[in-house]
C-alpha positions in Angstrom: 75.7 73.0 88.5 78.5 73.0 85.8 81.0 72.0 88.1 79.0 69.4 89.4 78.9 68.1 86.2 82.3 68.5 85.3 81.7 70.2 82.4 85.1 72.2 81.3 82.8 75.5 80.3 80.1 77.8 81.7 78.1 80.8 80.0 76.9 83.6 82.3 75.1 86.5 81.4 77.2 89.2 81.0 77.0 92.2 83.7 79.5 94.5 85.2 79.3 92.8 88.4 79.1 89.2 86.9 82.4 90.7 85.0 84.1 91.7 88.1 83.2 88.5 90.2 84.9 86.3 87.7 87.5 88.6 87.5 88.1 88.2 91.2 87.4 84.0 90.7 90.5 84.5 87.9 93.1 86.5 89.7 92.5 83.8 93.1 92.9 81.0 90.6 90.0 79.2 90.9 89.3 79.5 87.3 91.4 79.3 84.3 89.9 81.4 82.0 87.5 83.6 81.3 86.0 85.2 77.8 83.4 87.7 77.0 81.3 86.8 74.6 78.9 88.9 72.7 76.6 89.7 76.1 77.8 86.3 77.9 80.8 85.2 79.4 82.4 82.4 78.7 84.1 80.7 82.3 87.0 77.4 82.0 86.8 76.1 85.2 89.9 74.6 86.8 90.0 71.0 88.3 93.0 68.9 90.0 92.9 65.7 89.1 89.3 65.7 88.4 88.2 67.2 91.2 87.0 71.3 91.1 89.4 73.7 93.0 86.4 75.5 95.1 83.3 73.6 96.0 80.8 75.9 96.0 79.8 79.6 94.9 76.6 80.9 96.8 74.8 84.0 96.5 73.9 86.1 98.9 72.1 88.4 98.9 68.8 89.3 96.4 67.4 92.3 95.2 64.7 92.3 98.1 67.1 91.3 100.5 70.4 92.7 101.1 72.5 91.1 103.6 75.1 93.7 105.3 78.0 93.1 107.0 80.4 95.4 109.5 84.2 95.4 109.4 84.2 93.4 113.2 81.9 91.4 111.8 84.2 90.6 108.5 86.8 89.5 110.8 84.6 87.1 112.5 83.7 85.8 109.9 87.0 85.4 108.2 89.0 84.1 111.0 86.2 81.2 111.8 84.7 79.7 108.4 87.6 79.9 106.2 85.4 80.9 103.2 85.8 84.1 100.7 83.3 86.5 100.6 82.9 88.5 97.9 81.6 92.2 99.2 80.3 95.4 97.2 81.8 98.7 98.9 81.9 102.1 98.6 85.7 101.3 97.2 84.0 98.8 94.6 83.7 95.2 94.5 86.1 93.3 97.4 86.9 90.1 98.9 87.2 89.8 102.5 90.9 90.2 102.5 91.3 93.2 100.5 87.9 94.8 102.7 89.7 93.8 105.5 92.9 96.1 104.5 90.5 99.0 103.3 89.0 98.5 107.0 85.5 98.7 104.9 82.5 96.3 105.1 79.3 96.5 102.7 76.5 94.5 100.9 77.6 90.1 100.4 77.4 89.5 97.0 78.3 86.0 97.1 80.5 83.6 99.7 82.6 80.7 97.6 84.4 77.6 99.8 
């Protein structure tokens, strides 16, 4: 919603895997900052030339419903849509390159474009 908006900043509440996502979201560059904030976190969100570097960030799965996915699957996946995934593993929080190299699959968090 932000970045359909254009606003420069977003406040999330703050969680350890909220923490780690926008770490991952950071470290690709899609975002050019990030601060925590008392129990929120504080996400600058990066645009060229006005327009946002990722279109969309979706979520997954839900607390009722957990939405698996298998290594040969991952590939699938990967090689066709072009989008990131982002994956919780028993090696921790992953995006579907680095799950691909650990040869892992798990639980999608969230898929961004």
């Amino acid at each position: 919603m932000a970045v359909k908006n254009k606003r420069k900043y977003a406040y999330v509440p703050f969680s350890r895997n909220g923490n780690v996502v926008v770490n991952i979201l950071y470290n690709m560059g899609y975002i050019i900052n990030y601060v925590i904030e008392y129990n929120k976190i504080k996400i600058e969100f990066k645009y060229n030339d006005g327009i946002s570097v990722f279109n969309g960030f979706f979520f997954i799965s839900r607390p009722g419903n957990k939405k698996k996915i298998s290594v040969n699957k991952l590939r699938q996946v990967y090689f066709k849509k072009k989008s990131i995934l982002i994956i919780s593993t028993k090696c921790g929080i992953l995006t579907t390159v680095d799950a691909l190299k650990k040869g892992t699959g798990g639980i999608i968090l969230a898929e961004f474009k």
